[in-house]
C-alpha positions in Angstrom: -19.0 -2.0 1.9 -15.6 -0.5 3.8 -13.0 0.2 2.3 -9.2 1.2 3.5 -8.6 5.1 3.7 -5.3 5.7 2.0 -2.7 7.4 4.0 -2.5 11.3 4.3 0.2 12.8 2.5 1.2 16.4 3.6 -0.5 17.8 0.6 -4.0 16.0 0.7 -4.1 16.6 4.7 -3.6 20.4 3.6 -6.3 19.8 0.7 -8.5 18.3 3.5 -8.3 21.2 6.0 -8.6 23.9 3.1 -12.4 22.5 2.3 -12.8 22.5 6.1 -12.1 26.3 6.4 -14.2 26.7 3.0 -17.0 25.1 4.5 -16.9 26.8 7.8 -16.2 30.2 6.2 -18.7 29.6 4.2 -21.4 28.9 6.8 -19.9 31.6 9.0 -20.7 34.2 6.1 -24.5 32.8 5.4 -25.0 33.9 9.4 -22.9 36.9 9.3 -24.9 38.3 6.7 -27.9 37.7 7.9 -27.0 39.4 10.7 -25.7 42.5 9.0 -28.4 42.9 6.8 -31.1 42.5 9.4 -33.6 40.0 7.3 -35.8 38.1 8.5 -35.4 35.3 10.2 -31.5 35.7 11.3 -31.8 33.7 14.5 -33.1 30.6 12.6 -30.0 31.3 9.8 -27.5 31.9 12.6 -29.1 28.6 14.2 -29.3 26.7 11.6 -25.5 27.5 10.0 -24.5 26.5 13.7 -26.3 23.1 13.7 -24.9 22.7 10.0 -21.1 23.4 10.9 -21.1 21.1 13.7 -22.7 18.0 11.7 -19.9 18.8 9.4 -17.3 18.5 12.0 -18.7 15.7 13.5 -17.5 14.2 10.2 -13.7 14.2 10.1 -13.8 13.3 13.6 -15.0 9.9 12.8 -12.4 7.6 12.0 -15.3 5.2 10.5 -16.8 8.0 7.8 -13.6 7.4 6.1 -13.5 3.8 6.2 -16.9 3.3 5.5 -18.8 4.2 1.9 -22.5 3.8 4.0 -21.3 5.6 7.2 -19.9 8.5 5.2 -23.1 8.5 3.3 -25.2 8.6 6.5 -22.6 11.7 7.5 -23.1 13.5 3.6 -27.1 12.9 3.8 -27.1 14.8 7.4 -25.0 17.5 6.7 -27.1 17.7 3.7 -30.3 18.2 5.0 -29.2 20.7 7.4 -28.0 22.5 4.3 -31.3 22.5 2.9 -32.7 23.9 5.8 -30.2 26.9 5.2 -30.8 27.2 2.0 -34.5 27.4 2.9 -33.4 30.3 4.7 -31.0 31.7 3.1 -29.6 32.3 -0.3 -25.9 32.7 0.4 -26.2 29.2 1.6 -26.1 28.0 -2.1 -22.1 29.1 -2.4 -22.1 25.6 0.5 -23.1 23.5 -2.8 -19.4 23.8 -4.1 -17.4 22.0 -1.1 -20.6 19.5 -1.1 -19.8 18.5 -4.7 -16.1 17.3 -3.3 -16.9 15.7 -0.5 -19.6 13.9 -2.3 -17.2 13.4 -5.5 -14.6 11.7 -2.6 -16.4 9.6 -0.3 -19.4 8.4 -2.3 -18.8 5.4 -4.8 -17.7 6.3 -8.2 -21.1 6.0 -9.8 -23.5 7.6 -7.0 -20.8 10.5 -6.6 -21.6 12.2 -9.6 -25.5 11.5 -9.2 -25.5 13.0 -5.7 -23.5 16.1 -7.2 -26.1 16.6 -10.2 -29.2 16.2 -7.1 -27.1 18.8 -5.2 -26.6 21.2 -8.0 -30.2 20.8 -8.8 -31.4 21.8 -4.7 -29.0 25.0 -5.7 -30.5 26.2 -8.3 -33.8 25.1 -7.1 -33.5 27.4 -3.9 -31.5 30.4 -5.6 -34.2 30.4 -7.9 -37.2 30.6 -5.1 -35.0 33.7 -3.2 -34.8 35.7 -6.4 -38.4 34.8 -7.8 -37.2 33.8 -10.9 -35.3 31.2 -12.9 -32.7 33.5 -15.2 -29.6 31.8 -17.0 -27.3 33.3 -14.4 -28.9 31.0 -11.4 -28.4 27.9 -13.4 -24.8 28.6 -14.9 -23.4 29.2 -11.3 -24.0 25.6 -9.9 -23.8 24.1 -12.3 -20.7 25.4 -13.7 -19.5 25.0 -10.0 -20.5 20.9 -10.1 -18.5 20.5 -13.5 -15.9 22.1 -11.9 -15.7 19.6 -9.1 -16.2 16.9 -11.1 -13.3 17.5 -13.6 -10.8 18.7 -10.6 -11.7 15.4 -8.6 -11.5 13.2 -11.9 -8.1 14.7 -12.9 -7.0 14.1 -9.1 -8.2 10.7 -9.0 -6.6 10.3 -12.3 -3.0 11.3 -11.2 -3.4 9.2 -8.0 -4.0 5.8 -10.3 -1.1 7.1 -11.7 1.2 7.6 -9.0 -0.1 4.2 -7.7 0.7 2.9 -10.7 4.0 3.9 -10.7 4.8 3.3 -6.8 4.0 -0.4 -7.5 6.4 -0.2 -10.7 9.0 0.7 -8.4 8.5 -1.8 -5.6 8.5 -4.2 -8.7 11.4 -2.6 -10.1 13.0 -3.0 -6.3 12.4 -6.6 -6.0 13.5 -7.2 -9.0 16.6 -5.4 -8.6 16.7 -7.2 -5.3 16.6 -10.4 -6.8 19.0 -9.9 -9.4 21.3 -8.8 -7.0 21.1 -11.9 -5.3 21.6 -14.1 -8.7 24.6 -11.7 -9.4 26.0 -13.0 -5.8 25.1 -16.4 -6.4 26.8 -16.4 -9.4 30.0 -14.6 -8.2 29.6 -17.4 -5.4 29.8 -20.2 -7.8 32.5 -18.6 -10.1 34.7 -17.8 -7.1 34.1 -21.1 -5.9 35.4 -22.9 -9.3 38.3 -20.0 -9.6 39.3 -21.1 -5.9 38.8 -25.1 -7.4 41.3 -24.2 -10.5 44.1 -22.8 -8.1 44.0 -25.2 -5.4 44.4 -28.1 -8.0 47.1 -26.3 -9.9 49.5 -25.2 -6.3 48.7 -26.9 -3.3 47.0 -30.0 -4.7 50.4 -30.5 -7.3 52.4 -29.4 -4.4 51.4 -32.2 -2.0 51.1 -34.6 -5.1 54.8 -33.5 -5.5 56.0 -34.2 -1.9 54.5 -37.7 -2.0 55.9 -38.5 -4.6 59.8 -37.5 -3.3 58.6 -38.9 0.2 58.2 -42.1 -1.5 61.3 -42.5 -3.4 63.1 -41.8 -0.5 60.9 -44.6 1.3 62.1 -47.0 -1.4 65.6 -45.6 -1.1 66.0 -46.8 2.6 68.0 -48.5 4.0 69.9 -49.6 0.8 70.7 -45.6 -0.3 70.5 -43.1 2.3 72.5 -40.4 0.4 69.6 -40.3 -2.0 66.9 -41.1 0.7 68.4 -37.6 2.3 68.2 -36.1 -1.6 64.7 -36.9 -2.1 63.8 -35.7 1.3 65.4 -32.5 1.0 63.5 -32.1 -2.4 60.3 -32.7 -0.5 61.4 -30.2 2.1 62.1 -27.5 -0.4 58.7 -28.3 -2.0 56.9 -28.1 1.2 58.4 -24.8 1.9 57.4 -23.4 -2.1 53.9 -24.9 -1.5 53.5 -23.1 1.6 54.6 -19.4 -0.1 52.2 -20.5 -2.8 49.4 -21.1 0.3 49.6 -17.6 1.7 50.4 -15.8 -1.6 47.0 -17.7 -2.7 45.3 -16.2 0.6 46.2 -12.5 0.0 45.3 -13.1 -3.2 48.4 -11.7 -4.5 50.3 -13.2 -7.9 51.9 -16.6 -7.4 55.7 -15.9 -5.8 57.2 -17.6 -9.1 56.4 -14.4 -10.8 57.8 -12.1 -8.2 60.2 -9.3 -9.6 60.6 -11.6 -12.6 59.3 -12.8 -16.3 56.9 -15.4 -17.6 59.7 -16.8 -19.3 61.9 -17.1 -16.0 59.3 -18.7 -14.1 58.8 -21.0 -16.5 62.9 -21.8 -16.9 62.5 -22.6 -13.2 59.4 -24.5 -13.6 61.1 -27.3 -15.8 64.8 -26.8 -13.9 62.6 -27.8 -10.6 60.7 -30.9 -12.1 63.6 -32.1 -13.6 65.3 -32.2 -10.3 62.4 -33.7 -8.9 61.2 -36.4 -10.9 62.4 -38.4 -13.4 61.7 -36.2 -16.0 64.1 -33.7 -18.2 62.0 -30.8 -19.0 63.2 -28.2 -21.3 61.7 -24.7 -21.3 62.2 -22.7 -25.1 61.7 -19.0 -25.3 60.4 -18.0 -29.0 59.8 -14.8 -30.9 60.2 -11.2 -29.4 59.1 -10.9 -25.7 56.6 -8.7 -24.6 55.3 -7.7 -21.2 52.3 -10.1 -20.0 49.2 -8.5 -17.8 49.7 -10.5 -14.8 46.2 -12.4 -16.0 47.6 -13.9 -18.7 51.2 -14.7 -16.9 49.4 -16.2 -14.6 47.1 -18.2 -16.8 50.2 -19.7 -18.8 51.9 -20.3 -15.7 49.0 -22.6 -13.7 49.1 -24.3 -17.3 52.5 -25.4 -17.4 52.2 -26.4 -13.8 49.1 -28.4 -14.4 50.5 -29.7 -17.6 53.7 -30.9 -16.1 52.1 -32.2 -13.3 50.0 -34.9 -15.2 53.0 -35.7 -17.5 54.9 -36.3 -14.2 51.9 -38.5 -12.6 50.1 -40.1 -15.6 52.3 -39.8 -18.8 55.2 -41.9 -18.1 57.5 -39.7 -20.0 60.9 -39.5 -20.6 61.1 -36.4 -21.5 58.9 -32.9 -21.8 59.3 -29.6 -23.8 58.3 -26.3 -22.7 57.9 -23.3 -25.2 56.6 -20.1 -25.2 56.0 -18.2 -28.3 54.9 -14.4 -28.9 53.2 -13.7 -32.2 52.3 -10.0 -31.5 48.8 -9.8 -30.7 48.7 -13.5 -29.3 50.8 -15.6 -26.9 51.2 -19.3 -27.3 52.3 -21.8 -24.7 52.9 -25.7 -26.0 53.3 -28.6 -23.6 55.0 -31.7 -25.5 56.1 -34.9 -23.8 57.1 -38.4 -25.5 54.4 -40.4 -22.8 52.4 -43.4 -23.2 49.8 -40.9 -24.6 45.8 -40.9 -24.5 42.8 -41.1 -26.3 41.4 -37.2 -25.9 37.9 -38.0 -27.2 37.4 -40.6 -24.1 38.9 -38.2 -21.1 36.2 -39.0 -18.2 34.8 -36.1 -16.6 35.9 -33.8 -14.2 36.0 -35.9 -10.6 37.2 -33.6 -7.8 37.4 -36.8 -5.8 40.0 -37.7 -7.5 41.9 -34.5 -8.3 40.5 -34.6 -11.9 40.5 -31.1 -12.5 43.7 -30.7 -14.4 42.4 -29.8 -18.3 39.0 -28.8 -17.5 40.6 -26.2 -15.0 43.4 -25.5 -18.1 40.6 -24.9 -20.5 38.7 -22.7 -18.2 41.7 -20.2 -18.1 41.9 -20.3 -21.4 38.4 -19.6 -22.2 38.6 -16.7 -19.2 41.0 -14.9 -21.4 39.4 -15.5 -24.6 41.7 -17.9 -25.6 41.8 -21.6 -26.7 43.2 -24.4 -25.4 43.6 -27.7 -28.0 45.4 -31.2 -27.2 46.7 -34.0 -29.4 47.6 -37.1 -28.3 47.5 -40.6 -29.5 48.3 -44.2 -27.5 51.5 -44.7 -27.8 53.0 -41.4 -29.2 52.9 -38.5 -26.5 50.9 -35.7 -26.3 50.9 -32.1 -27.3 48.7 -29.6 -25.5 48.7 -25.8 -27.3 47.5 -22.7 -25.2 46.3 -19.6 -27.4 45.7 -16.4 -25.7 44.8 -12.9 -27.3 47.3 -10.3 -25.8 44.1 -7.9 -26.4 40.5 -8.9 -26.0 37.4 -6.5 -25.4 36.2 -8.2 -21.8 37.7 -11.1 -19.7 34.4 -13.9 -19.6 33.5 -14.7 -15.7 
């Protein structure tokens, strides 16, 4: 079976090298001592430590022992028995056992690791035990004590690498997830913008236009018979072009609307009904009620693209005569109310929203409200007018998207 080697961090390629140089060092002092103390046998020690160190390094320069489970095996079971032979030899060989028990802990599977640490421990003691004649408690604590050792330190490593797995995937996780959510958040912001854009386009430049076309064709009907008033109604549509194109670029700097300009609510509004009097065949009447207040510019203009709107389907679908304007501070709310004396309307049968057809007017109205906290109510009956009634908190804890 193979198996992926995980990717060297600083510190384990520093833990790797450090068992290296304990290994080495420690077959380096099993021949130097064998040496320095003259015993018998010291070319076969110094010989076989020799063979022994190179088997070992034959290991970590074989990409495949770390891939493989049965080629690092076949690399543990070699440098193995050329420990044996040392420790045949020699009985400082048996301080080897303790790098051993983590390489063996580390490459073998999880199960034959400790079983291959427990055979090694046993050679250990085995061989210590044959150099000093004797079996005391002193030859068996050593490895063994040294095998519990490696098994707890390489348990408790692989331990907090499952962890830190664990928690590297939780943050990829976490990522993506943010990731995604970020792109809902867009989405959404897409689709809001999108229907904010809808709401002002219907209540400046889609009223504009509906505006000139209207004038444009009065003065069509006016020719040849009046052409004073043919000149009138042209002029009116000229001046409306002009306000619908300040409206255009305000509404692409995304500034406030240029009614509002160094100026109230309440004058904007004045204008509002002065200019679709003049207009259309209307008399609108603006009413200013209770003690003014400053506005935030959201909820100016809010009551302003209202009226607008408002006016605009009086003009176009009511029929009426004539239209009142009023707006009312009550201290912690505002109030706008629309009344006209039209042919009216059934409000429980209003079709849905068709942008087609430029049906956005009260669904656009009722989305500013709703933006602001507000609420936005109509009555209106066949026959007897209507009466539309904006309510907006002058204080509210978050404006809704």
């Amino acid at each position: 079976m193979t198996t992926a080697a995980p990717a060297l961090t600083p510190t384990t390629r520093a833990l790797a090298w450090c068992l290296h140089l304990l290994v080495i060092g420690l077959l380096a002092l099993a021949a130097g001592r064998a040496v320095a103390d003259g015993r018998p046998h010291a070319g076969w020690i110094v010989a076989a430590s020799a063979v022994c160190a190179l088997v070992y390094a034959v290991g970590p320069a074989l990409p495949r022992v770390r891939r493989s489970r049965q080629a690092a095996a076949l690399w543990l079971a070699a440098v193995g028995a050329c420990w044996l032979v040392l420790l045949a030899l020699s009985p400082d060989a048996v301080w080897v056992a303790f790098p051993l028990y983590f390489l063996q802990l580390h490459l073998l599977p999880r199960r034959a690791g400790p079983v291959a640490v427990a055979v090694t421990a046993a050679a250990a003691v085995a061989g210590f035990a044959a150099h000093q004649h004797s079996l005391t408690p002193a030859v068996v604590i050593g490895p063994a004590l040294g095998a519990a050792v490696a098994v707890a330190v390489v348990r408790g490593y692989q331990a907090l690498y499952r962890e830190s797995e664990q928690r590297r995937r939780l943050i990829e996780e976490l990522t993506a997830t943010r990731a995604d959510l970020a792109a809902a958040q867009h989405t959404a912001g897409v689709l809001a913008e999108r229907d904010r854009l809808a709401r002002e386009i219907h209540d400046t430049l889609a009223q504009g236009l509906s505006s000139i076309q209207l004038l444009l064709r009065a003065a069509e009907r006016a020719l040849p018979q009046a052409p004073r008033s043919a000149a009138g109604y042209v002029d009116q549509a000229r001046q409306a072009a002009v306000d619908n194109l300040a409206e255009a670029r305000r509404f692409v700097a995304a500034l406030v609307p240029p009614t509002l300009e160094g100026t109230t609510l309440a004058d904007a509004l004045d204008r509002l009904c002065a200019t679709t009097s003049a207009r259309h065949r209307l008399t609108a009447r603006f009413h200013l009620a209770g003690d003014p207040a400053p506005l935030a510019t959201a909820h100016e203009v809010a009551l302003l693209r209202i009226a607008q709107s408002a006016l605009a389907n009086t003009v176009h679908h009511a029929g009426a005569t004539t239209a009142d304007v009023t707006l009312t501070h009550l201290g912690d709310h505002v109030a706008l109310d629309v009344v006209d004396d039209g042919r009216g309307f059934d409000p429980a049968r209003l079709p849905a929203p068709d942008p087609g057809s430029g049906g956005f007017g009260l669904a656009a109205m009722r989305a500013r409200a709703d933006a602001l906290g507000g609420t936005l109510t109509i009555e209106s009956a066949s026959g007897h007018g209507t009466a539309l009634a904006v309510r907006l908190p002058l204080t509210q804890p978050e404006a809704r998207p």
